[in-house]
C-alpha positions in Angstrom: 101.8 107.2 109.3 99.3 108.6 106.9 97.9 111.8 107.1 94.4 110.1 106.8 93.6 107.7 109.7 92.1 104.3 109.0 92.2 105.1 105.4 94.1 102.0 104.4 90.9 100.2 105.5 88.4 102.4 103.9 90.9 102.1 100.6 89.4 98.4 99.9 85.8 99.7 99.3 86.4 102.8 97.5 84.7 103.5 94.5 85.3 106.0 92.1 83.3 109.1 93.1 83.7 112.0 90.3 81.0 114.3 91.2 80.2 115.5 94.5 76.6 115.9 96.7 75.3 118.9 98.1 73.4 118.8 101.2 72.2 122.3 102.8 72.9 122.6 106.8 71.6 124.6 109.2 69.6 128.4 108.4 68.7 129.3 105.2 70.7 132.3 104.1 68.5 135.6 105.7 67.3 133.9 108.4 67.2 136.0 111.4 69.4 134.3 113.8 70.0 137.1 116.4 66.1 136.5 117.1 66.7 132.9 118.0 66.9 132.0 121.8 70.4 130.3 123.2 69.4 127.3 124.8 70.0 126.5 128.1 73.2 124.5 129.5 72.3 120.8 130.1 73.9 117.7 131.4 75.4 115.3 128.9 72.9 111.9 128.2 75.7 109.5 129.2 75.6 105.9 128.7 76.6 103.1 131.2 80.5 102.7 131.8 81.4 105.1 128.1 83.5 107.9 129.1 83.0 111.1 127.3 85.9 112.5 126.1 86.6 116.0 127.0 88.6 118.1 124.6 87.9 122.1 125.8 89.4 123.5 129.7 85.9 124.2 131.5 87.8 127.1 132.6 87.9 129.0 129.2 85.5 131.7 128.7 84.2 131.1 124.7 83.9 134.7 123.6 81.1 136.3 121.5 82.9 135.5 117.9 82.2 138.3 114.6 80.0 136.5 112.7 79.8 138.7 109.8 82.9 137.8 108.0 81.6 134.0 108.1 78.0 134.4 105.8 78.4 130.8 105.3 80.3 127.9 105.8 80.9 125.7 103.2 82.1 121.9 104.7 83.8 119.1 102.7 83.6 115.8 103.4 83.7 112.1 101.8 81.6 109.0 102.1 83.4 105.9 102.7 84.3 106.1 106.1 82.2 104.8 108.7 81.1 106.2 111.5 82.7 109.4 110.9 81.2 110.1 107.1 79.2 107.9 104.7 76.4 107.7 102.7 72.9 106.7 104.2 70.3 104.7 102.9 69.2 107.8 100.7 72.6 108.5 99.8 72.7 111.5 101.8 75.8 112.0 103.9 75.9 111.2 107.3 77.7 110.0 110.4 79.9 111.7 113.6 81.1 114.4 111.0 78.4 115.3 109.6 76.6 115.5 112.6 79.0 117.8 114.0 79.1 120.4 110.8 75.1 120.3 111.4 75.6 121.4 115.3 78.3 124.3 114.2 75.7 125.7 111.9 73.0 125.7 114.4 75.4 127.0 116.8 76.7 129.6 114.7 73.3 130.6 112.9 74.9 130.5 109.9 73.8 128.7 106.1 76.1 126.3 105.4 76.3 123.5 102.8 78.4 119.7 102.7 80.1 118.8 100.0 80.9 115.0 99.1 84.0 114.6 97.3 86.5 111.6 96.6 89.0 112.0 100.0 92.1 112.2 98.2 91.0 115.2 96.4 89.5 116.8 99.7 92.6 119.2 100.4 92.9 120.7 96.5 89.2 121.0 96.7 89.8 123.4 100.1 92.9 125.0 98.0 91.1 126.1 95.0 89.0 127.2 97.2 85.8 125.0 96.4 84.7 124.9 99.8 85.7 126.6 103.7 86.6 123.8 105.8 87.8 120.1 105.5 85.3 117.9 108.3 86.3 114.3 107.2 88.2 113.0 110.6 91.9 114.4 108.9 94.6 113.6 111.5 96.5 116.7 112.5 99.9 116.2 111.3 102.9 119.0 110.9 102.4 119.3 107.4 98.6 120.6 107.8 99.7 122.8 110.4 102.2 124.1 108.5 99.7 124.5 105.1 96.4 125.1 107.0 94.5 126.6 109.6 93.3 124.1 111.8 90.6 124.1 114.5 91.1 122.6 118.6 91.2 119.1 118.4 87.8 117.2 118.7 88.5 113.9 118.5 91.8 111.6 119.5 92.9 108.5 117.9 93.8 106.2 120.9 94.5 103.0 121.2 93.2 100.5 123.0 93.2 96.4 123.5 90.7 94.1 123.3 90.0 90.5 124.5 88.2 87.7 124.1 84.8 88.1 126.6 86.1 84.6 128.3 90.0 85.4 129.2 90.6 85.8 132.2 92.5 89.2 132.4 91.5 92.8 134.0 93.7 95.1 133.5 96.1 96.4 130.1 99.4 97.4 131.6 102.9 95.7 130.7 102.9 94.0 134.0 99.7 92.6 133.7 100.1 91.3 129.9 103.7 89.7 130.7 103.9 86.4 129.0 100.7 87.0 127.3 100.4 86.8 123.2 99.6 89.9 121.3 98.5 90.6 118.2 98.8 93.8 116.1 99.4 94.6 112.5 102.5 94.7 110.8 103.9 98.0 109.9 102.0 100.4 112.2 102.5 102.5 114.8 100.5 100.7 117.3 103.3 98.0 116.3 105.9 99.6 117.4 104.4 100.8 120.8 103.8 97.5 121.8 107.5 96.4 120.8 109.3 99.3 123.4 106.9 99.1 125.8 105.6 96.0 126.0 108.8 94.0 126.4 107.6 90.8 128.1 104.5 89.9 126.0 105.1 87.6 123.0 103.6 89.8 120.0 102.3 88.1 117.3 102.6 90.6 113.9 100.2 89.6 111.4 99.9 91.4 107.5 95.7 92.7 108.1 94.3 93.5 110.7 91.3 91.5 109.4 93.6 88.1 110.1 94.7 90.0 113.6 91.1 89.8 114.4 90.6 86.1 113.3 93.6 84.9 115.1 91.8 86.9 118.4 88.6 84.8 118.1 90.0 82.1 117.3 91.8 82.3 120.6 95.5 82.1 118.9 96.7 85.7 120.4 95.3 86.5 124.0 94.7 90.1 122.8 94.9 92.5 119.9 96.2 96.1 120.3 95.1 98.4 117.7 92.7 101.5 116.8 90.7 102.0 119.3 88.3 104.0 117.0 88.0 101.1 114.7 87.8 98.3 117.3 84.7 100.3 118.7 83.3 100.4 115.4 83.8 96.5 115.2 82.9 95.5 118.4 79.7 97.2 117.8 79.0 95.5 114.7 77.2 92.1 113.7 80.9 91.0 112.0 82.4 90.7 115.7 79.8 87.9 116.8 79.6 89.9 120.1 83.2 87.7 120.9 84.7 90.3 122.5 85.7 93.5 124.6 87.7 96.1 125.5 90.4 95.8 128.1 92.3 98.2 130.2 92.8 101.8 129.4 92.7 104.2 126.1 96.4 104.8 125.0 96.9 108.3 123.7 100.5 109.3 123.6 100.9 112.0 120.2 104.5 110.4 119.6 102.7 106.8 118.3 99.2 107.7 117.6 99.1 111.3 116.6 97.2 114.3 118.1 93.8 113.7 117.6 91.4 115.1 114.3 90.6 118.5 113.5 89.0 120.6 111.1 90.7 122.1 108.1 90.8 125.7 106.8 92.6 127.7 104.3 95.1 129.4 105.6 94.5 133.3 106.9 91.1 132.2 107.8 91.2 133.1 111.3 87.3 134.5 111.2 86.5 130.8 110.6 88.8 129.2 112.6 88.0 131.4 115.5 84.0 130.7 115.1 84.2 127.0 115.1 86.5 126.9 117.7 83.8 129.2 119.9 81.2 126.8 118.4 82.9 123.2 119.1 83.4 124.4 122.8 79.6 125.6 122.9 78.7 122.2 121.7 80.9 120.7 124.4 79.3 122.9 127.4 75.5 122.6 125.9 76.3 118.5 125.9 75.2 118.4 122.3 78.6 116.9 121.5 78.0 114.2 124.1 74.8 113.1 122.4 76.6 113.0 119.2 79.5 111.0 120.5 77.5 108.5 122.4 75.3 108.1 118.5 78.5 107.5 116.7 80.4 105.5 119.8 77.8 103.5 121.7 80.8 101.6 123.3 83.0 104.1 123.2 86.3 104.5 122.3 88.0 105.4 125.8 
């Protein structure tokens, strides 16, 4: 699989992007962020029936991090990934990632800046050390653990089905879906999940998941397995015709569909790592990651 999620889908619409954007987050460098009051702890805004995905153990203490080895925090991203980073009707940057880099600064009380570049130059930017920290939904594979410092997983990748509104099925297990028709893409990992575990369901492998959608509404497959990220994204959208819904549970073994998303450091940069890290789980507790999930995932992904 590539190191890159959903990039195969992005890929189509790329343009070439040689420049990059700078947008400034957070504090202006010399503001006086000890001064500023911690806000309060307050229940998650949750939306009906979309679970909230929970990523930090509420029984780890996040400890006071030192903040004066991080001044500033540089983020890289791209812009052609919807809903995790893309360019606004201004042309700004924005989206789940972006969102989240502007949360760690407020959290932090540190200036920081986002940088736009081209995603496959994203990693030599970080190496030549152009910017701090990679926030542009990169899977966490062994190679980036191996080359990088990485911060706790904030997002998985699962996988999920989804159905036609009109068929008559409740729940997504093997038993349930025997002598059922599904659909995935060709090629993938979510492919071969279905083939060992699935046994008893005809699957019906089709070259794009574009034509593993139209064979779906056009009632030829009884469901399609995939992303469950990008089915959420779809199923959101005008280009589903409201036609359809998820069914069953989220699938999230690491084996198939990797360990989640995470963001990306130089390595030896353990003051950073160890700052976001205190940050994401503040953002977690404060349910100011909540908010921003629900924004980015009105449906959900789980």
């Amino acid at each position: 699989m590539r190191a890159w999620i959903g990039k195969a889908l992005a890929m189509a619409g790329l343009a070439a992007f040689a420049g990059c954007a700078l947008v400034l987050l957070g504090r202006p460098p010399g503001a006086a962020a000890q001064e500023a009051p911690v806000p309060r702890p307050r229940p998650a805004e949750t939306a009906p029936d979309v679970v909230i995905p929970s990523y930090w153990d509420p029984r780890r203490r996040s400890e006071r991090v030192d903040l004066t080895r991080v001044p500033q925090i540089r983020f890289l991203t791209e812009d052609n990934y919807p809903p995790f980073n893309f360019a606004g009707a201004d042309g700004q940057p924005v989206g789940f990632n972006v969102d989240i880099a502007r949360a760690l600064c407020e959290e932090l009380r540190v200036p920081c800046t986002i940088q736009v570049r081209r995603w496959d130059t994203l990693l030599e930017s970080l190496d030549r050390n152009a910017g701090d920290a990679i926030i542009a939904a990169q899977a966490i594979t062994p190679d980036i653990r191996r080359r990088y410092e990485i911060s706790d997983r904030y997002l998985e990748t699962p996988a999920r089905f989804v159905m036609r509104k009109d068929t008559a099925l409740t729940d997504a297990t093997p038993e349930a879906l025997a002598g059922r028709s599904i659909a995935v893409v060709s090629g993938t990992a979510h492919e071969a999940y279905i083939q060992a575990f699935f046994k008893s369901s005809a699957i019906r492998r089709y070259p794009t998941l574009a034509e593993a959608r139209k064979a779906l509404s056009e009632r030829d497959v009884d469901t399609l397995f995939g992303d469950g990220i990008t089915h959420a994204f779809w199923l959101n959208g005008q280009a589903s015709g409201d036609c359809c819904r998820f069914l069953g549970q989220a699938f999230t073994e690491n084996r198939y569909f990797g360990e989640g998303l995470a963001i990306v450091m130089r390595r030896g940069n353990d003051p950073l790592r160890l700052a976001i890290n205190h940050a994401l789980q503040r953002l977690w507790e404060r349910g100011v990651y909540a908010d921003l999930y629900l924004k980015a995932f009105p449906v959900g992904i789980y």
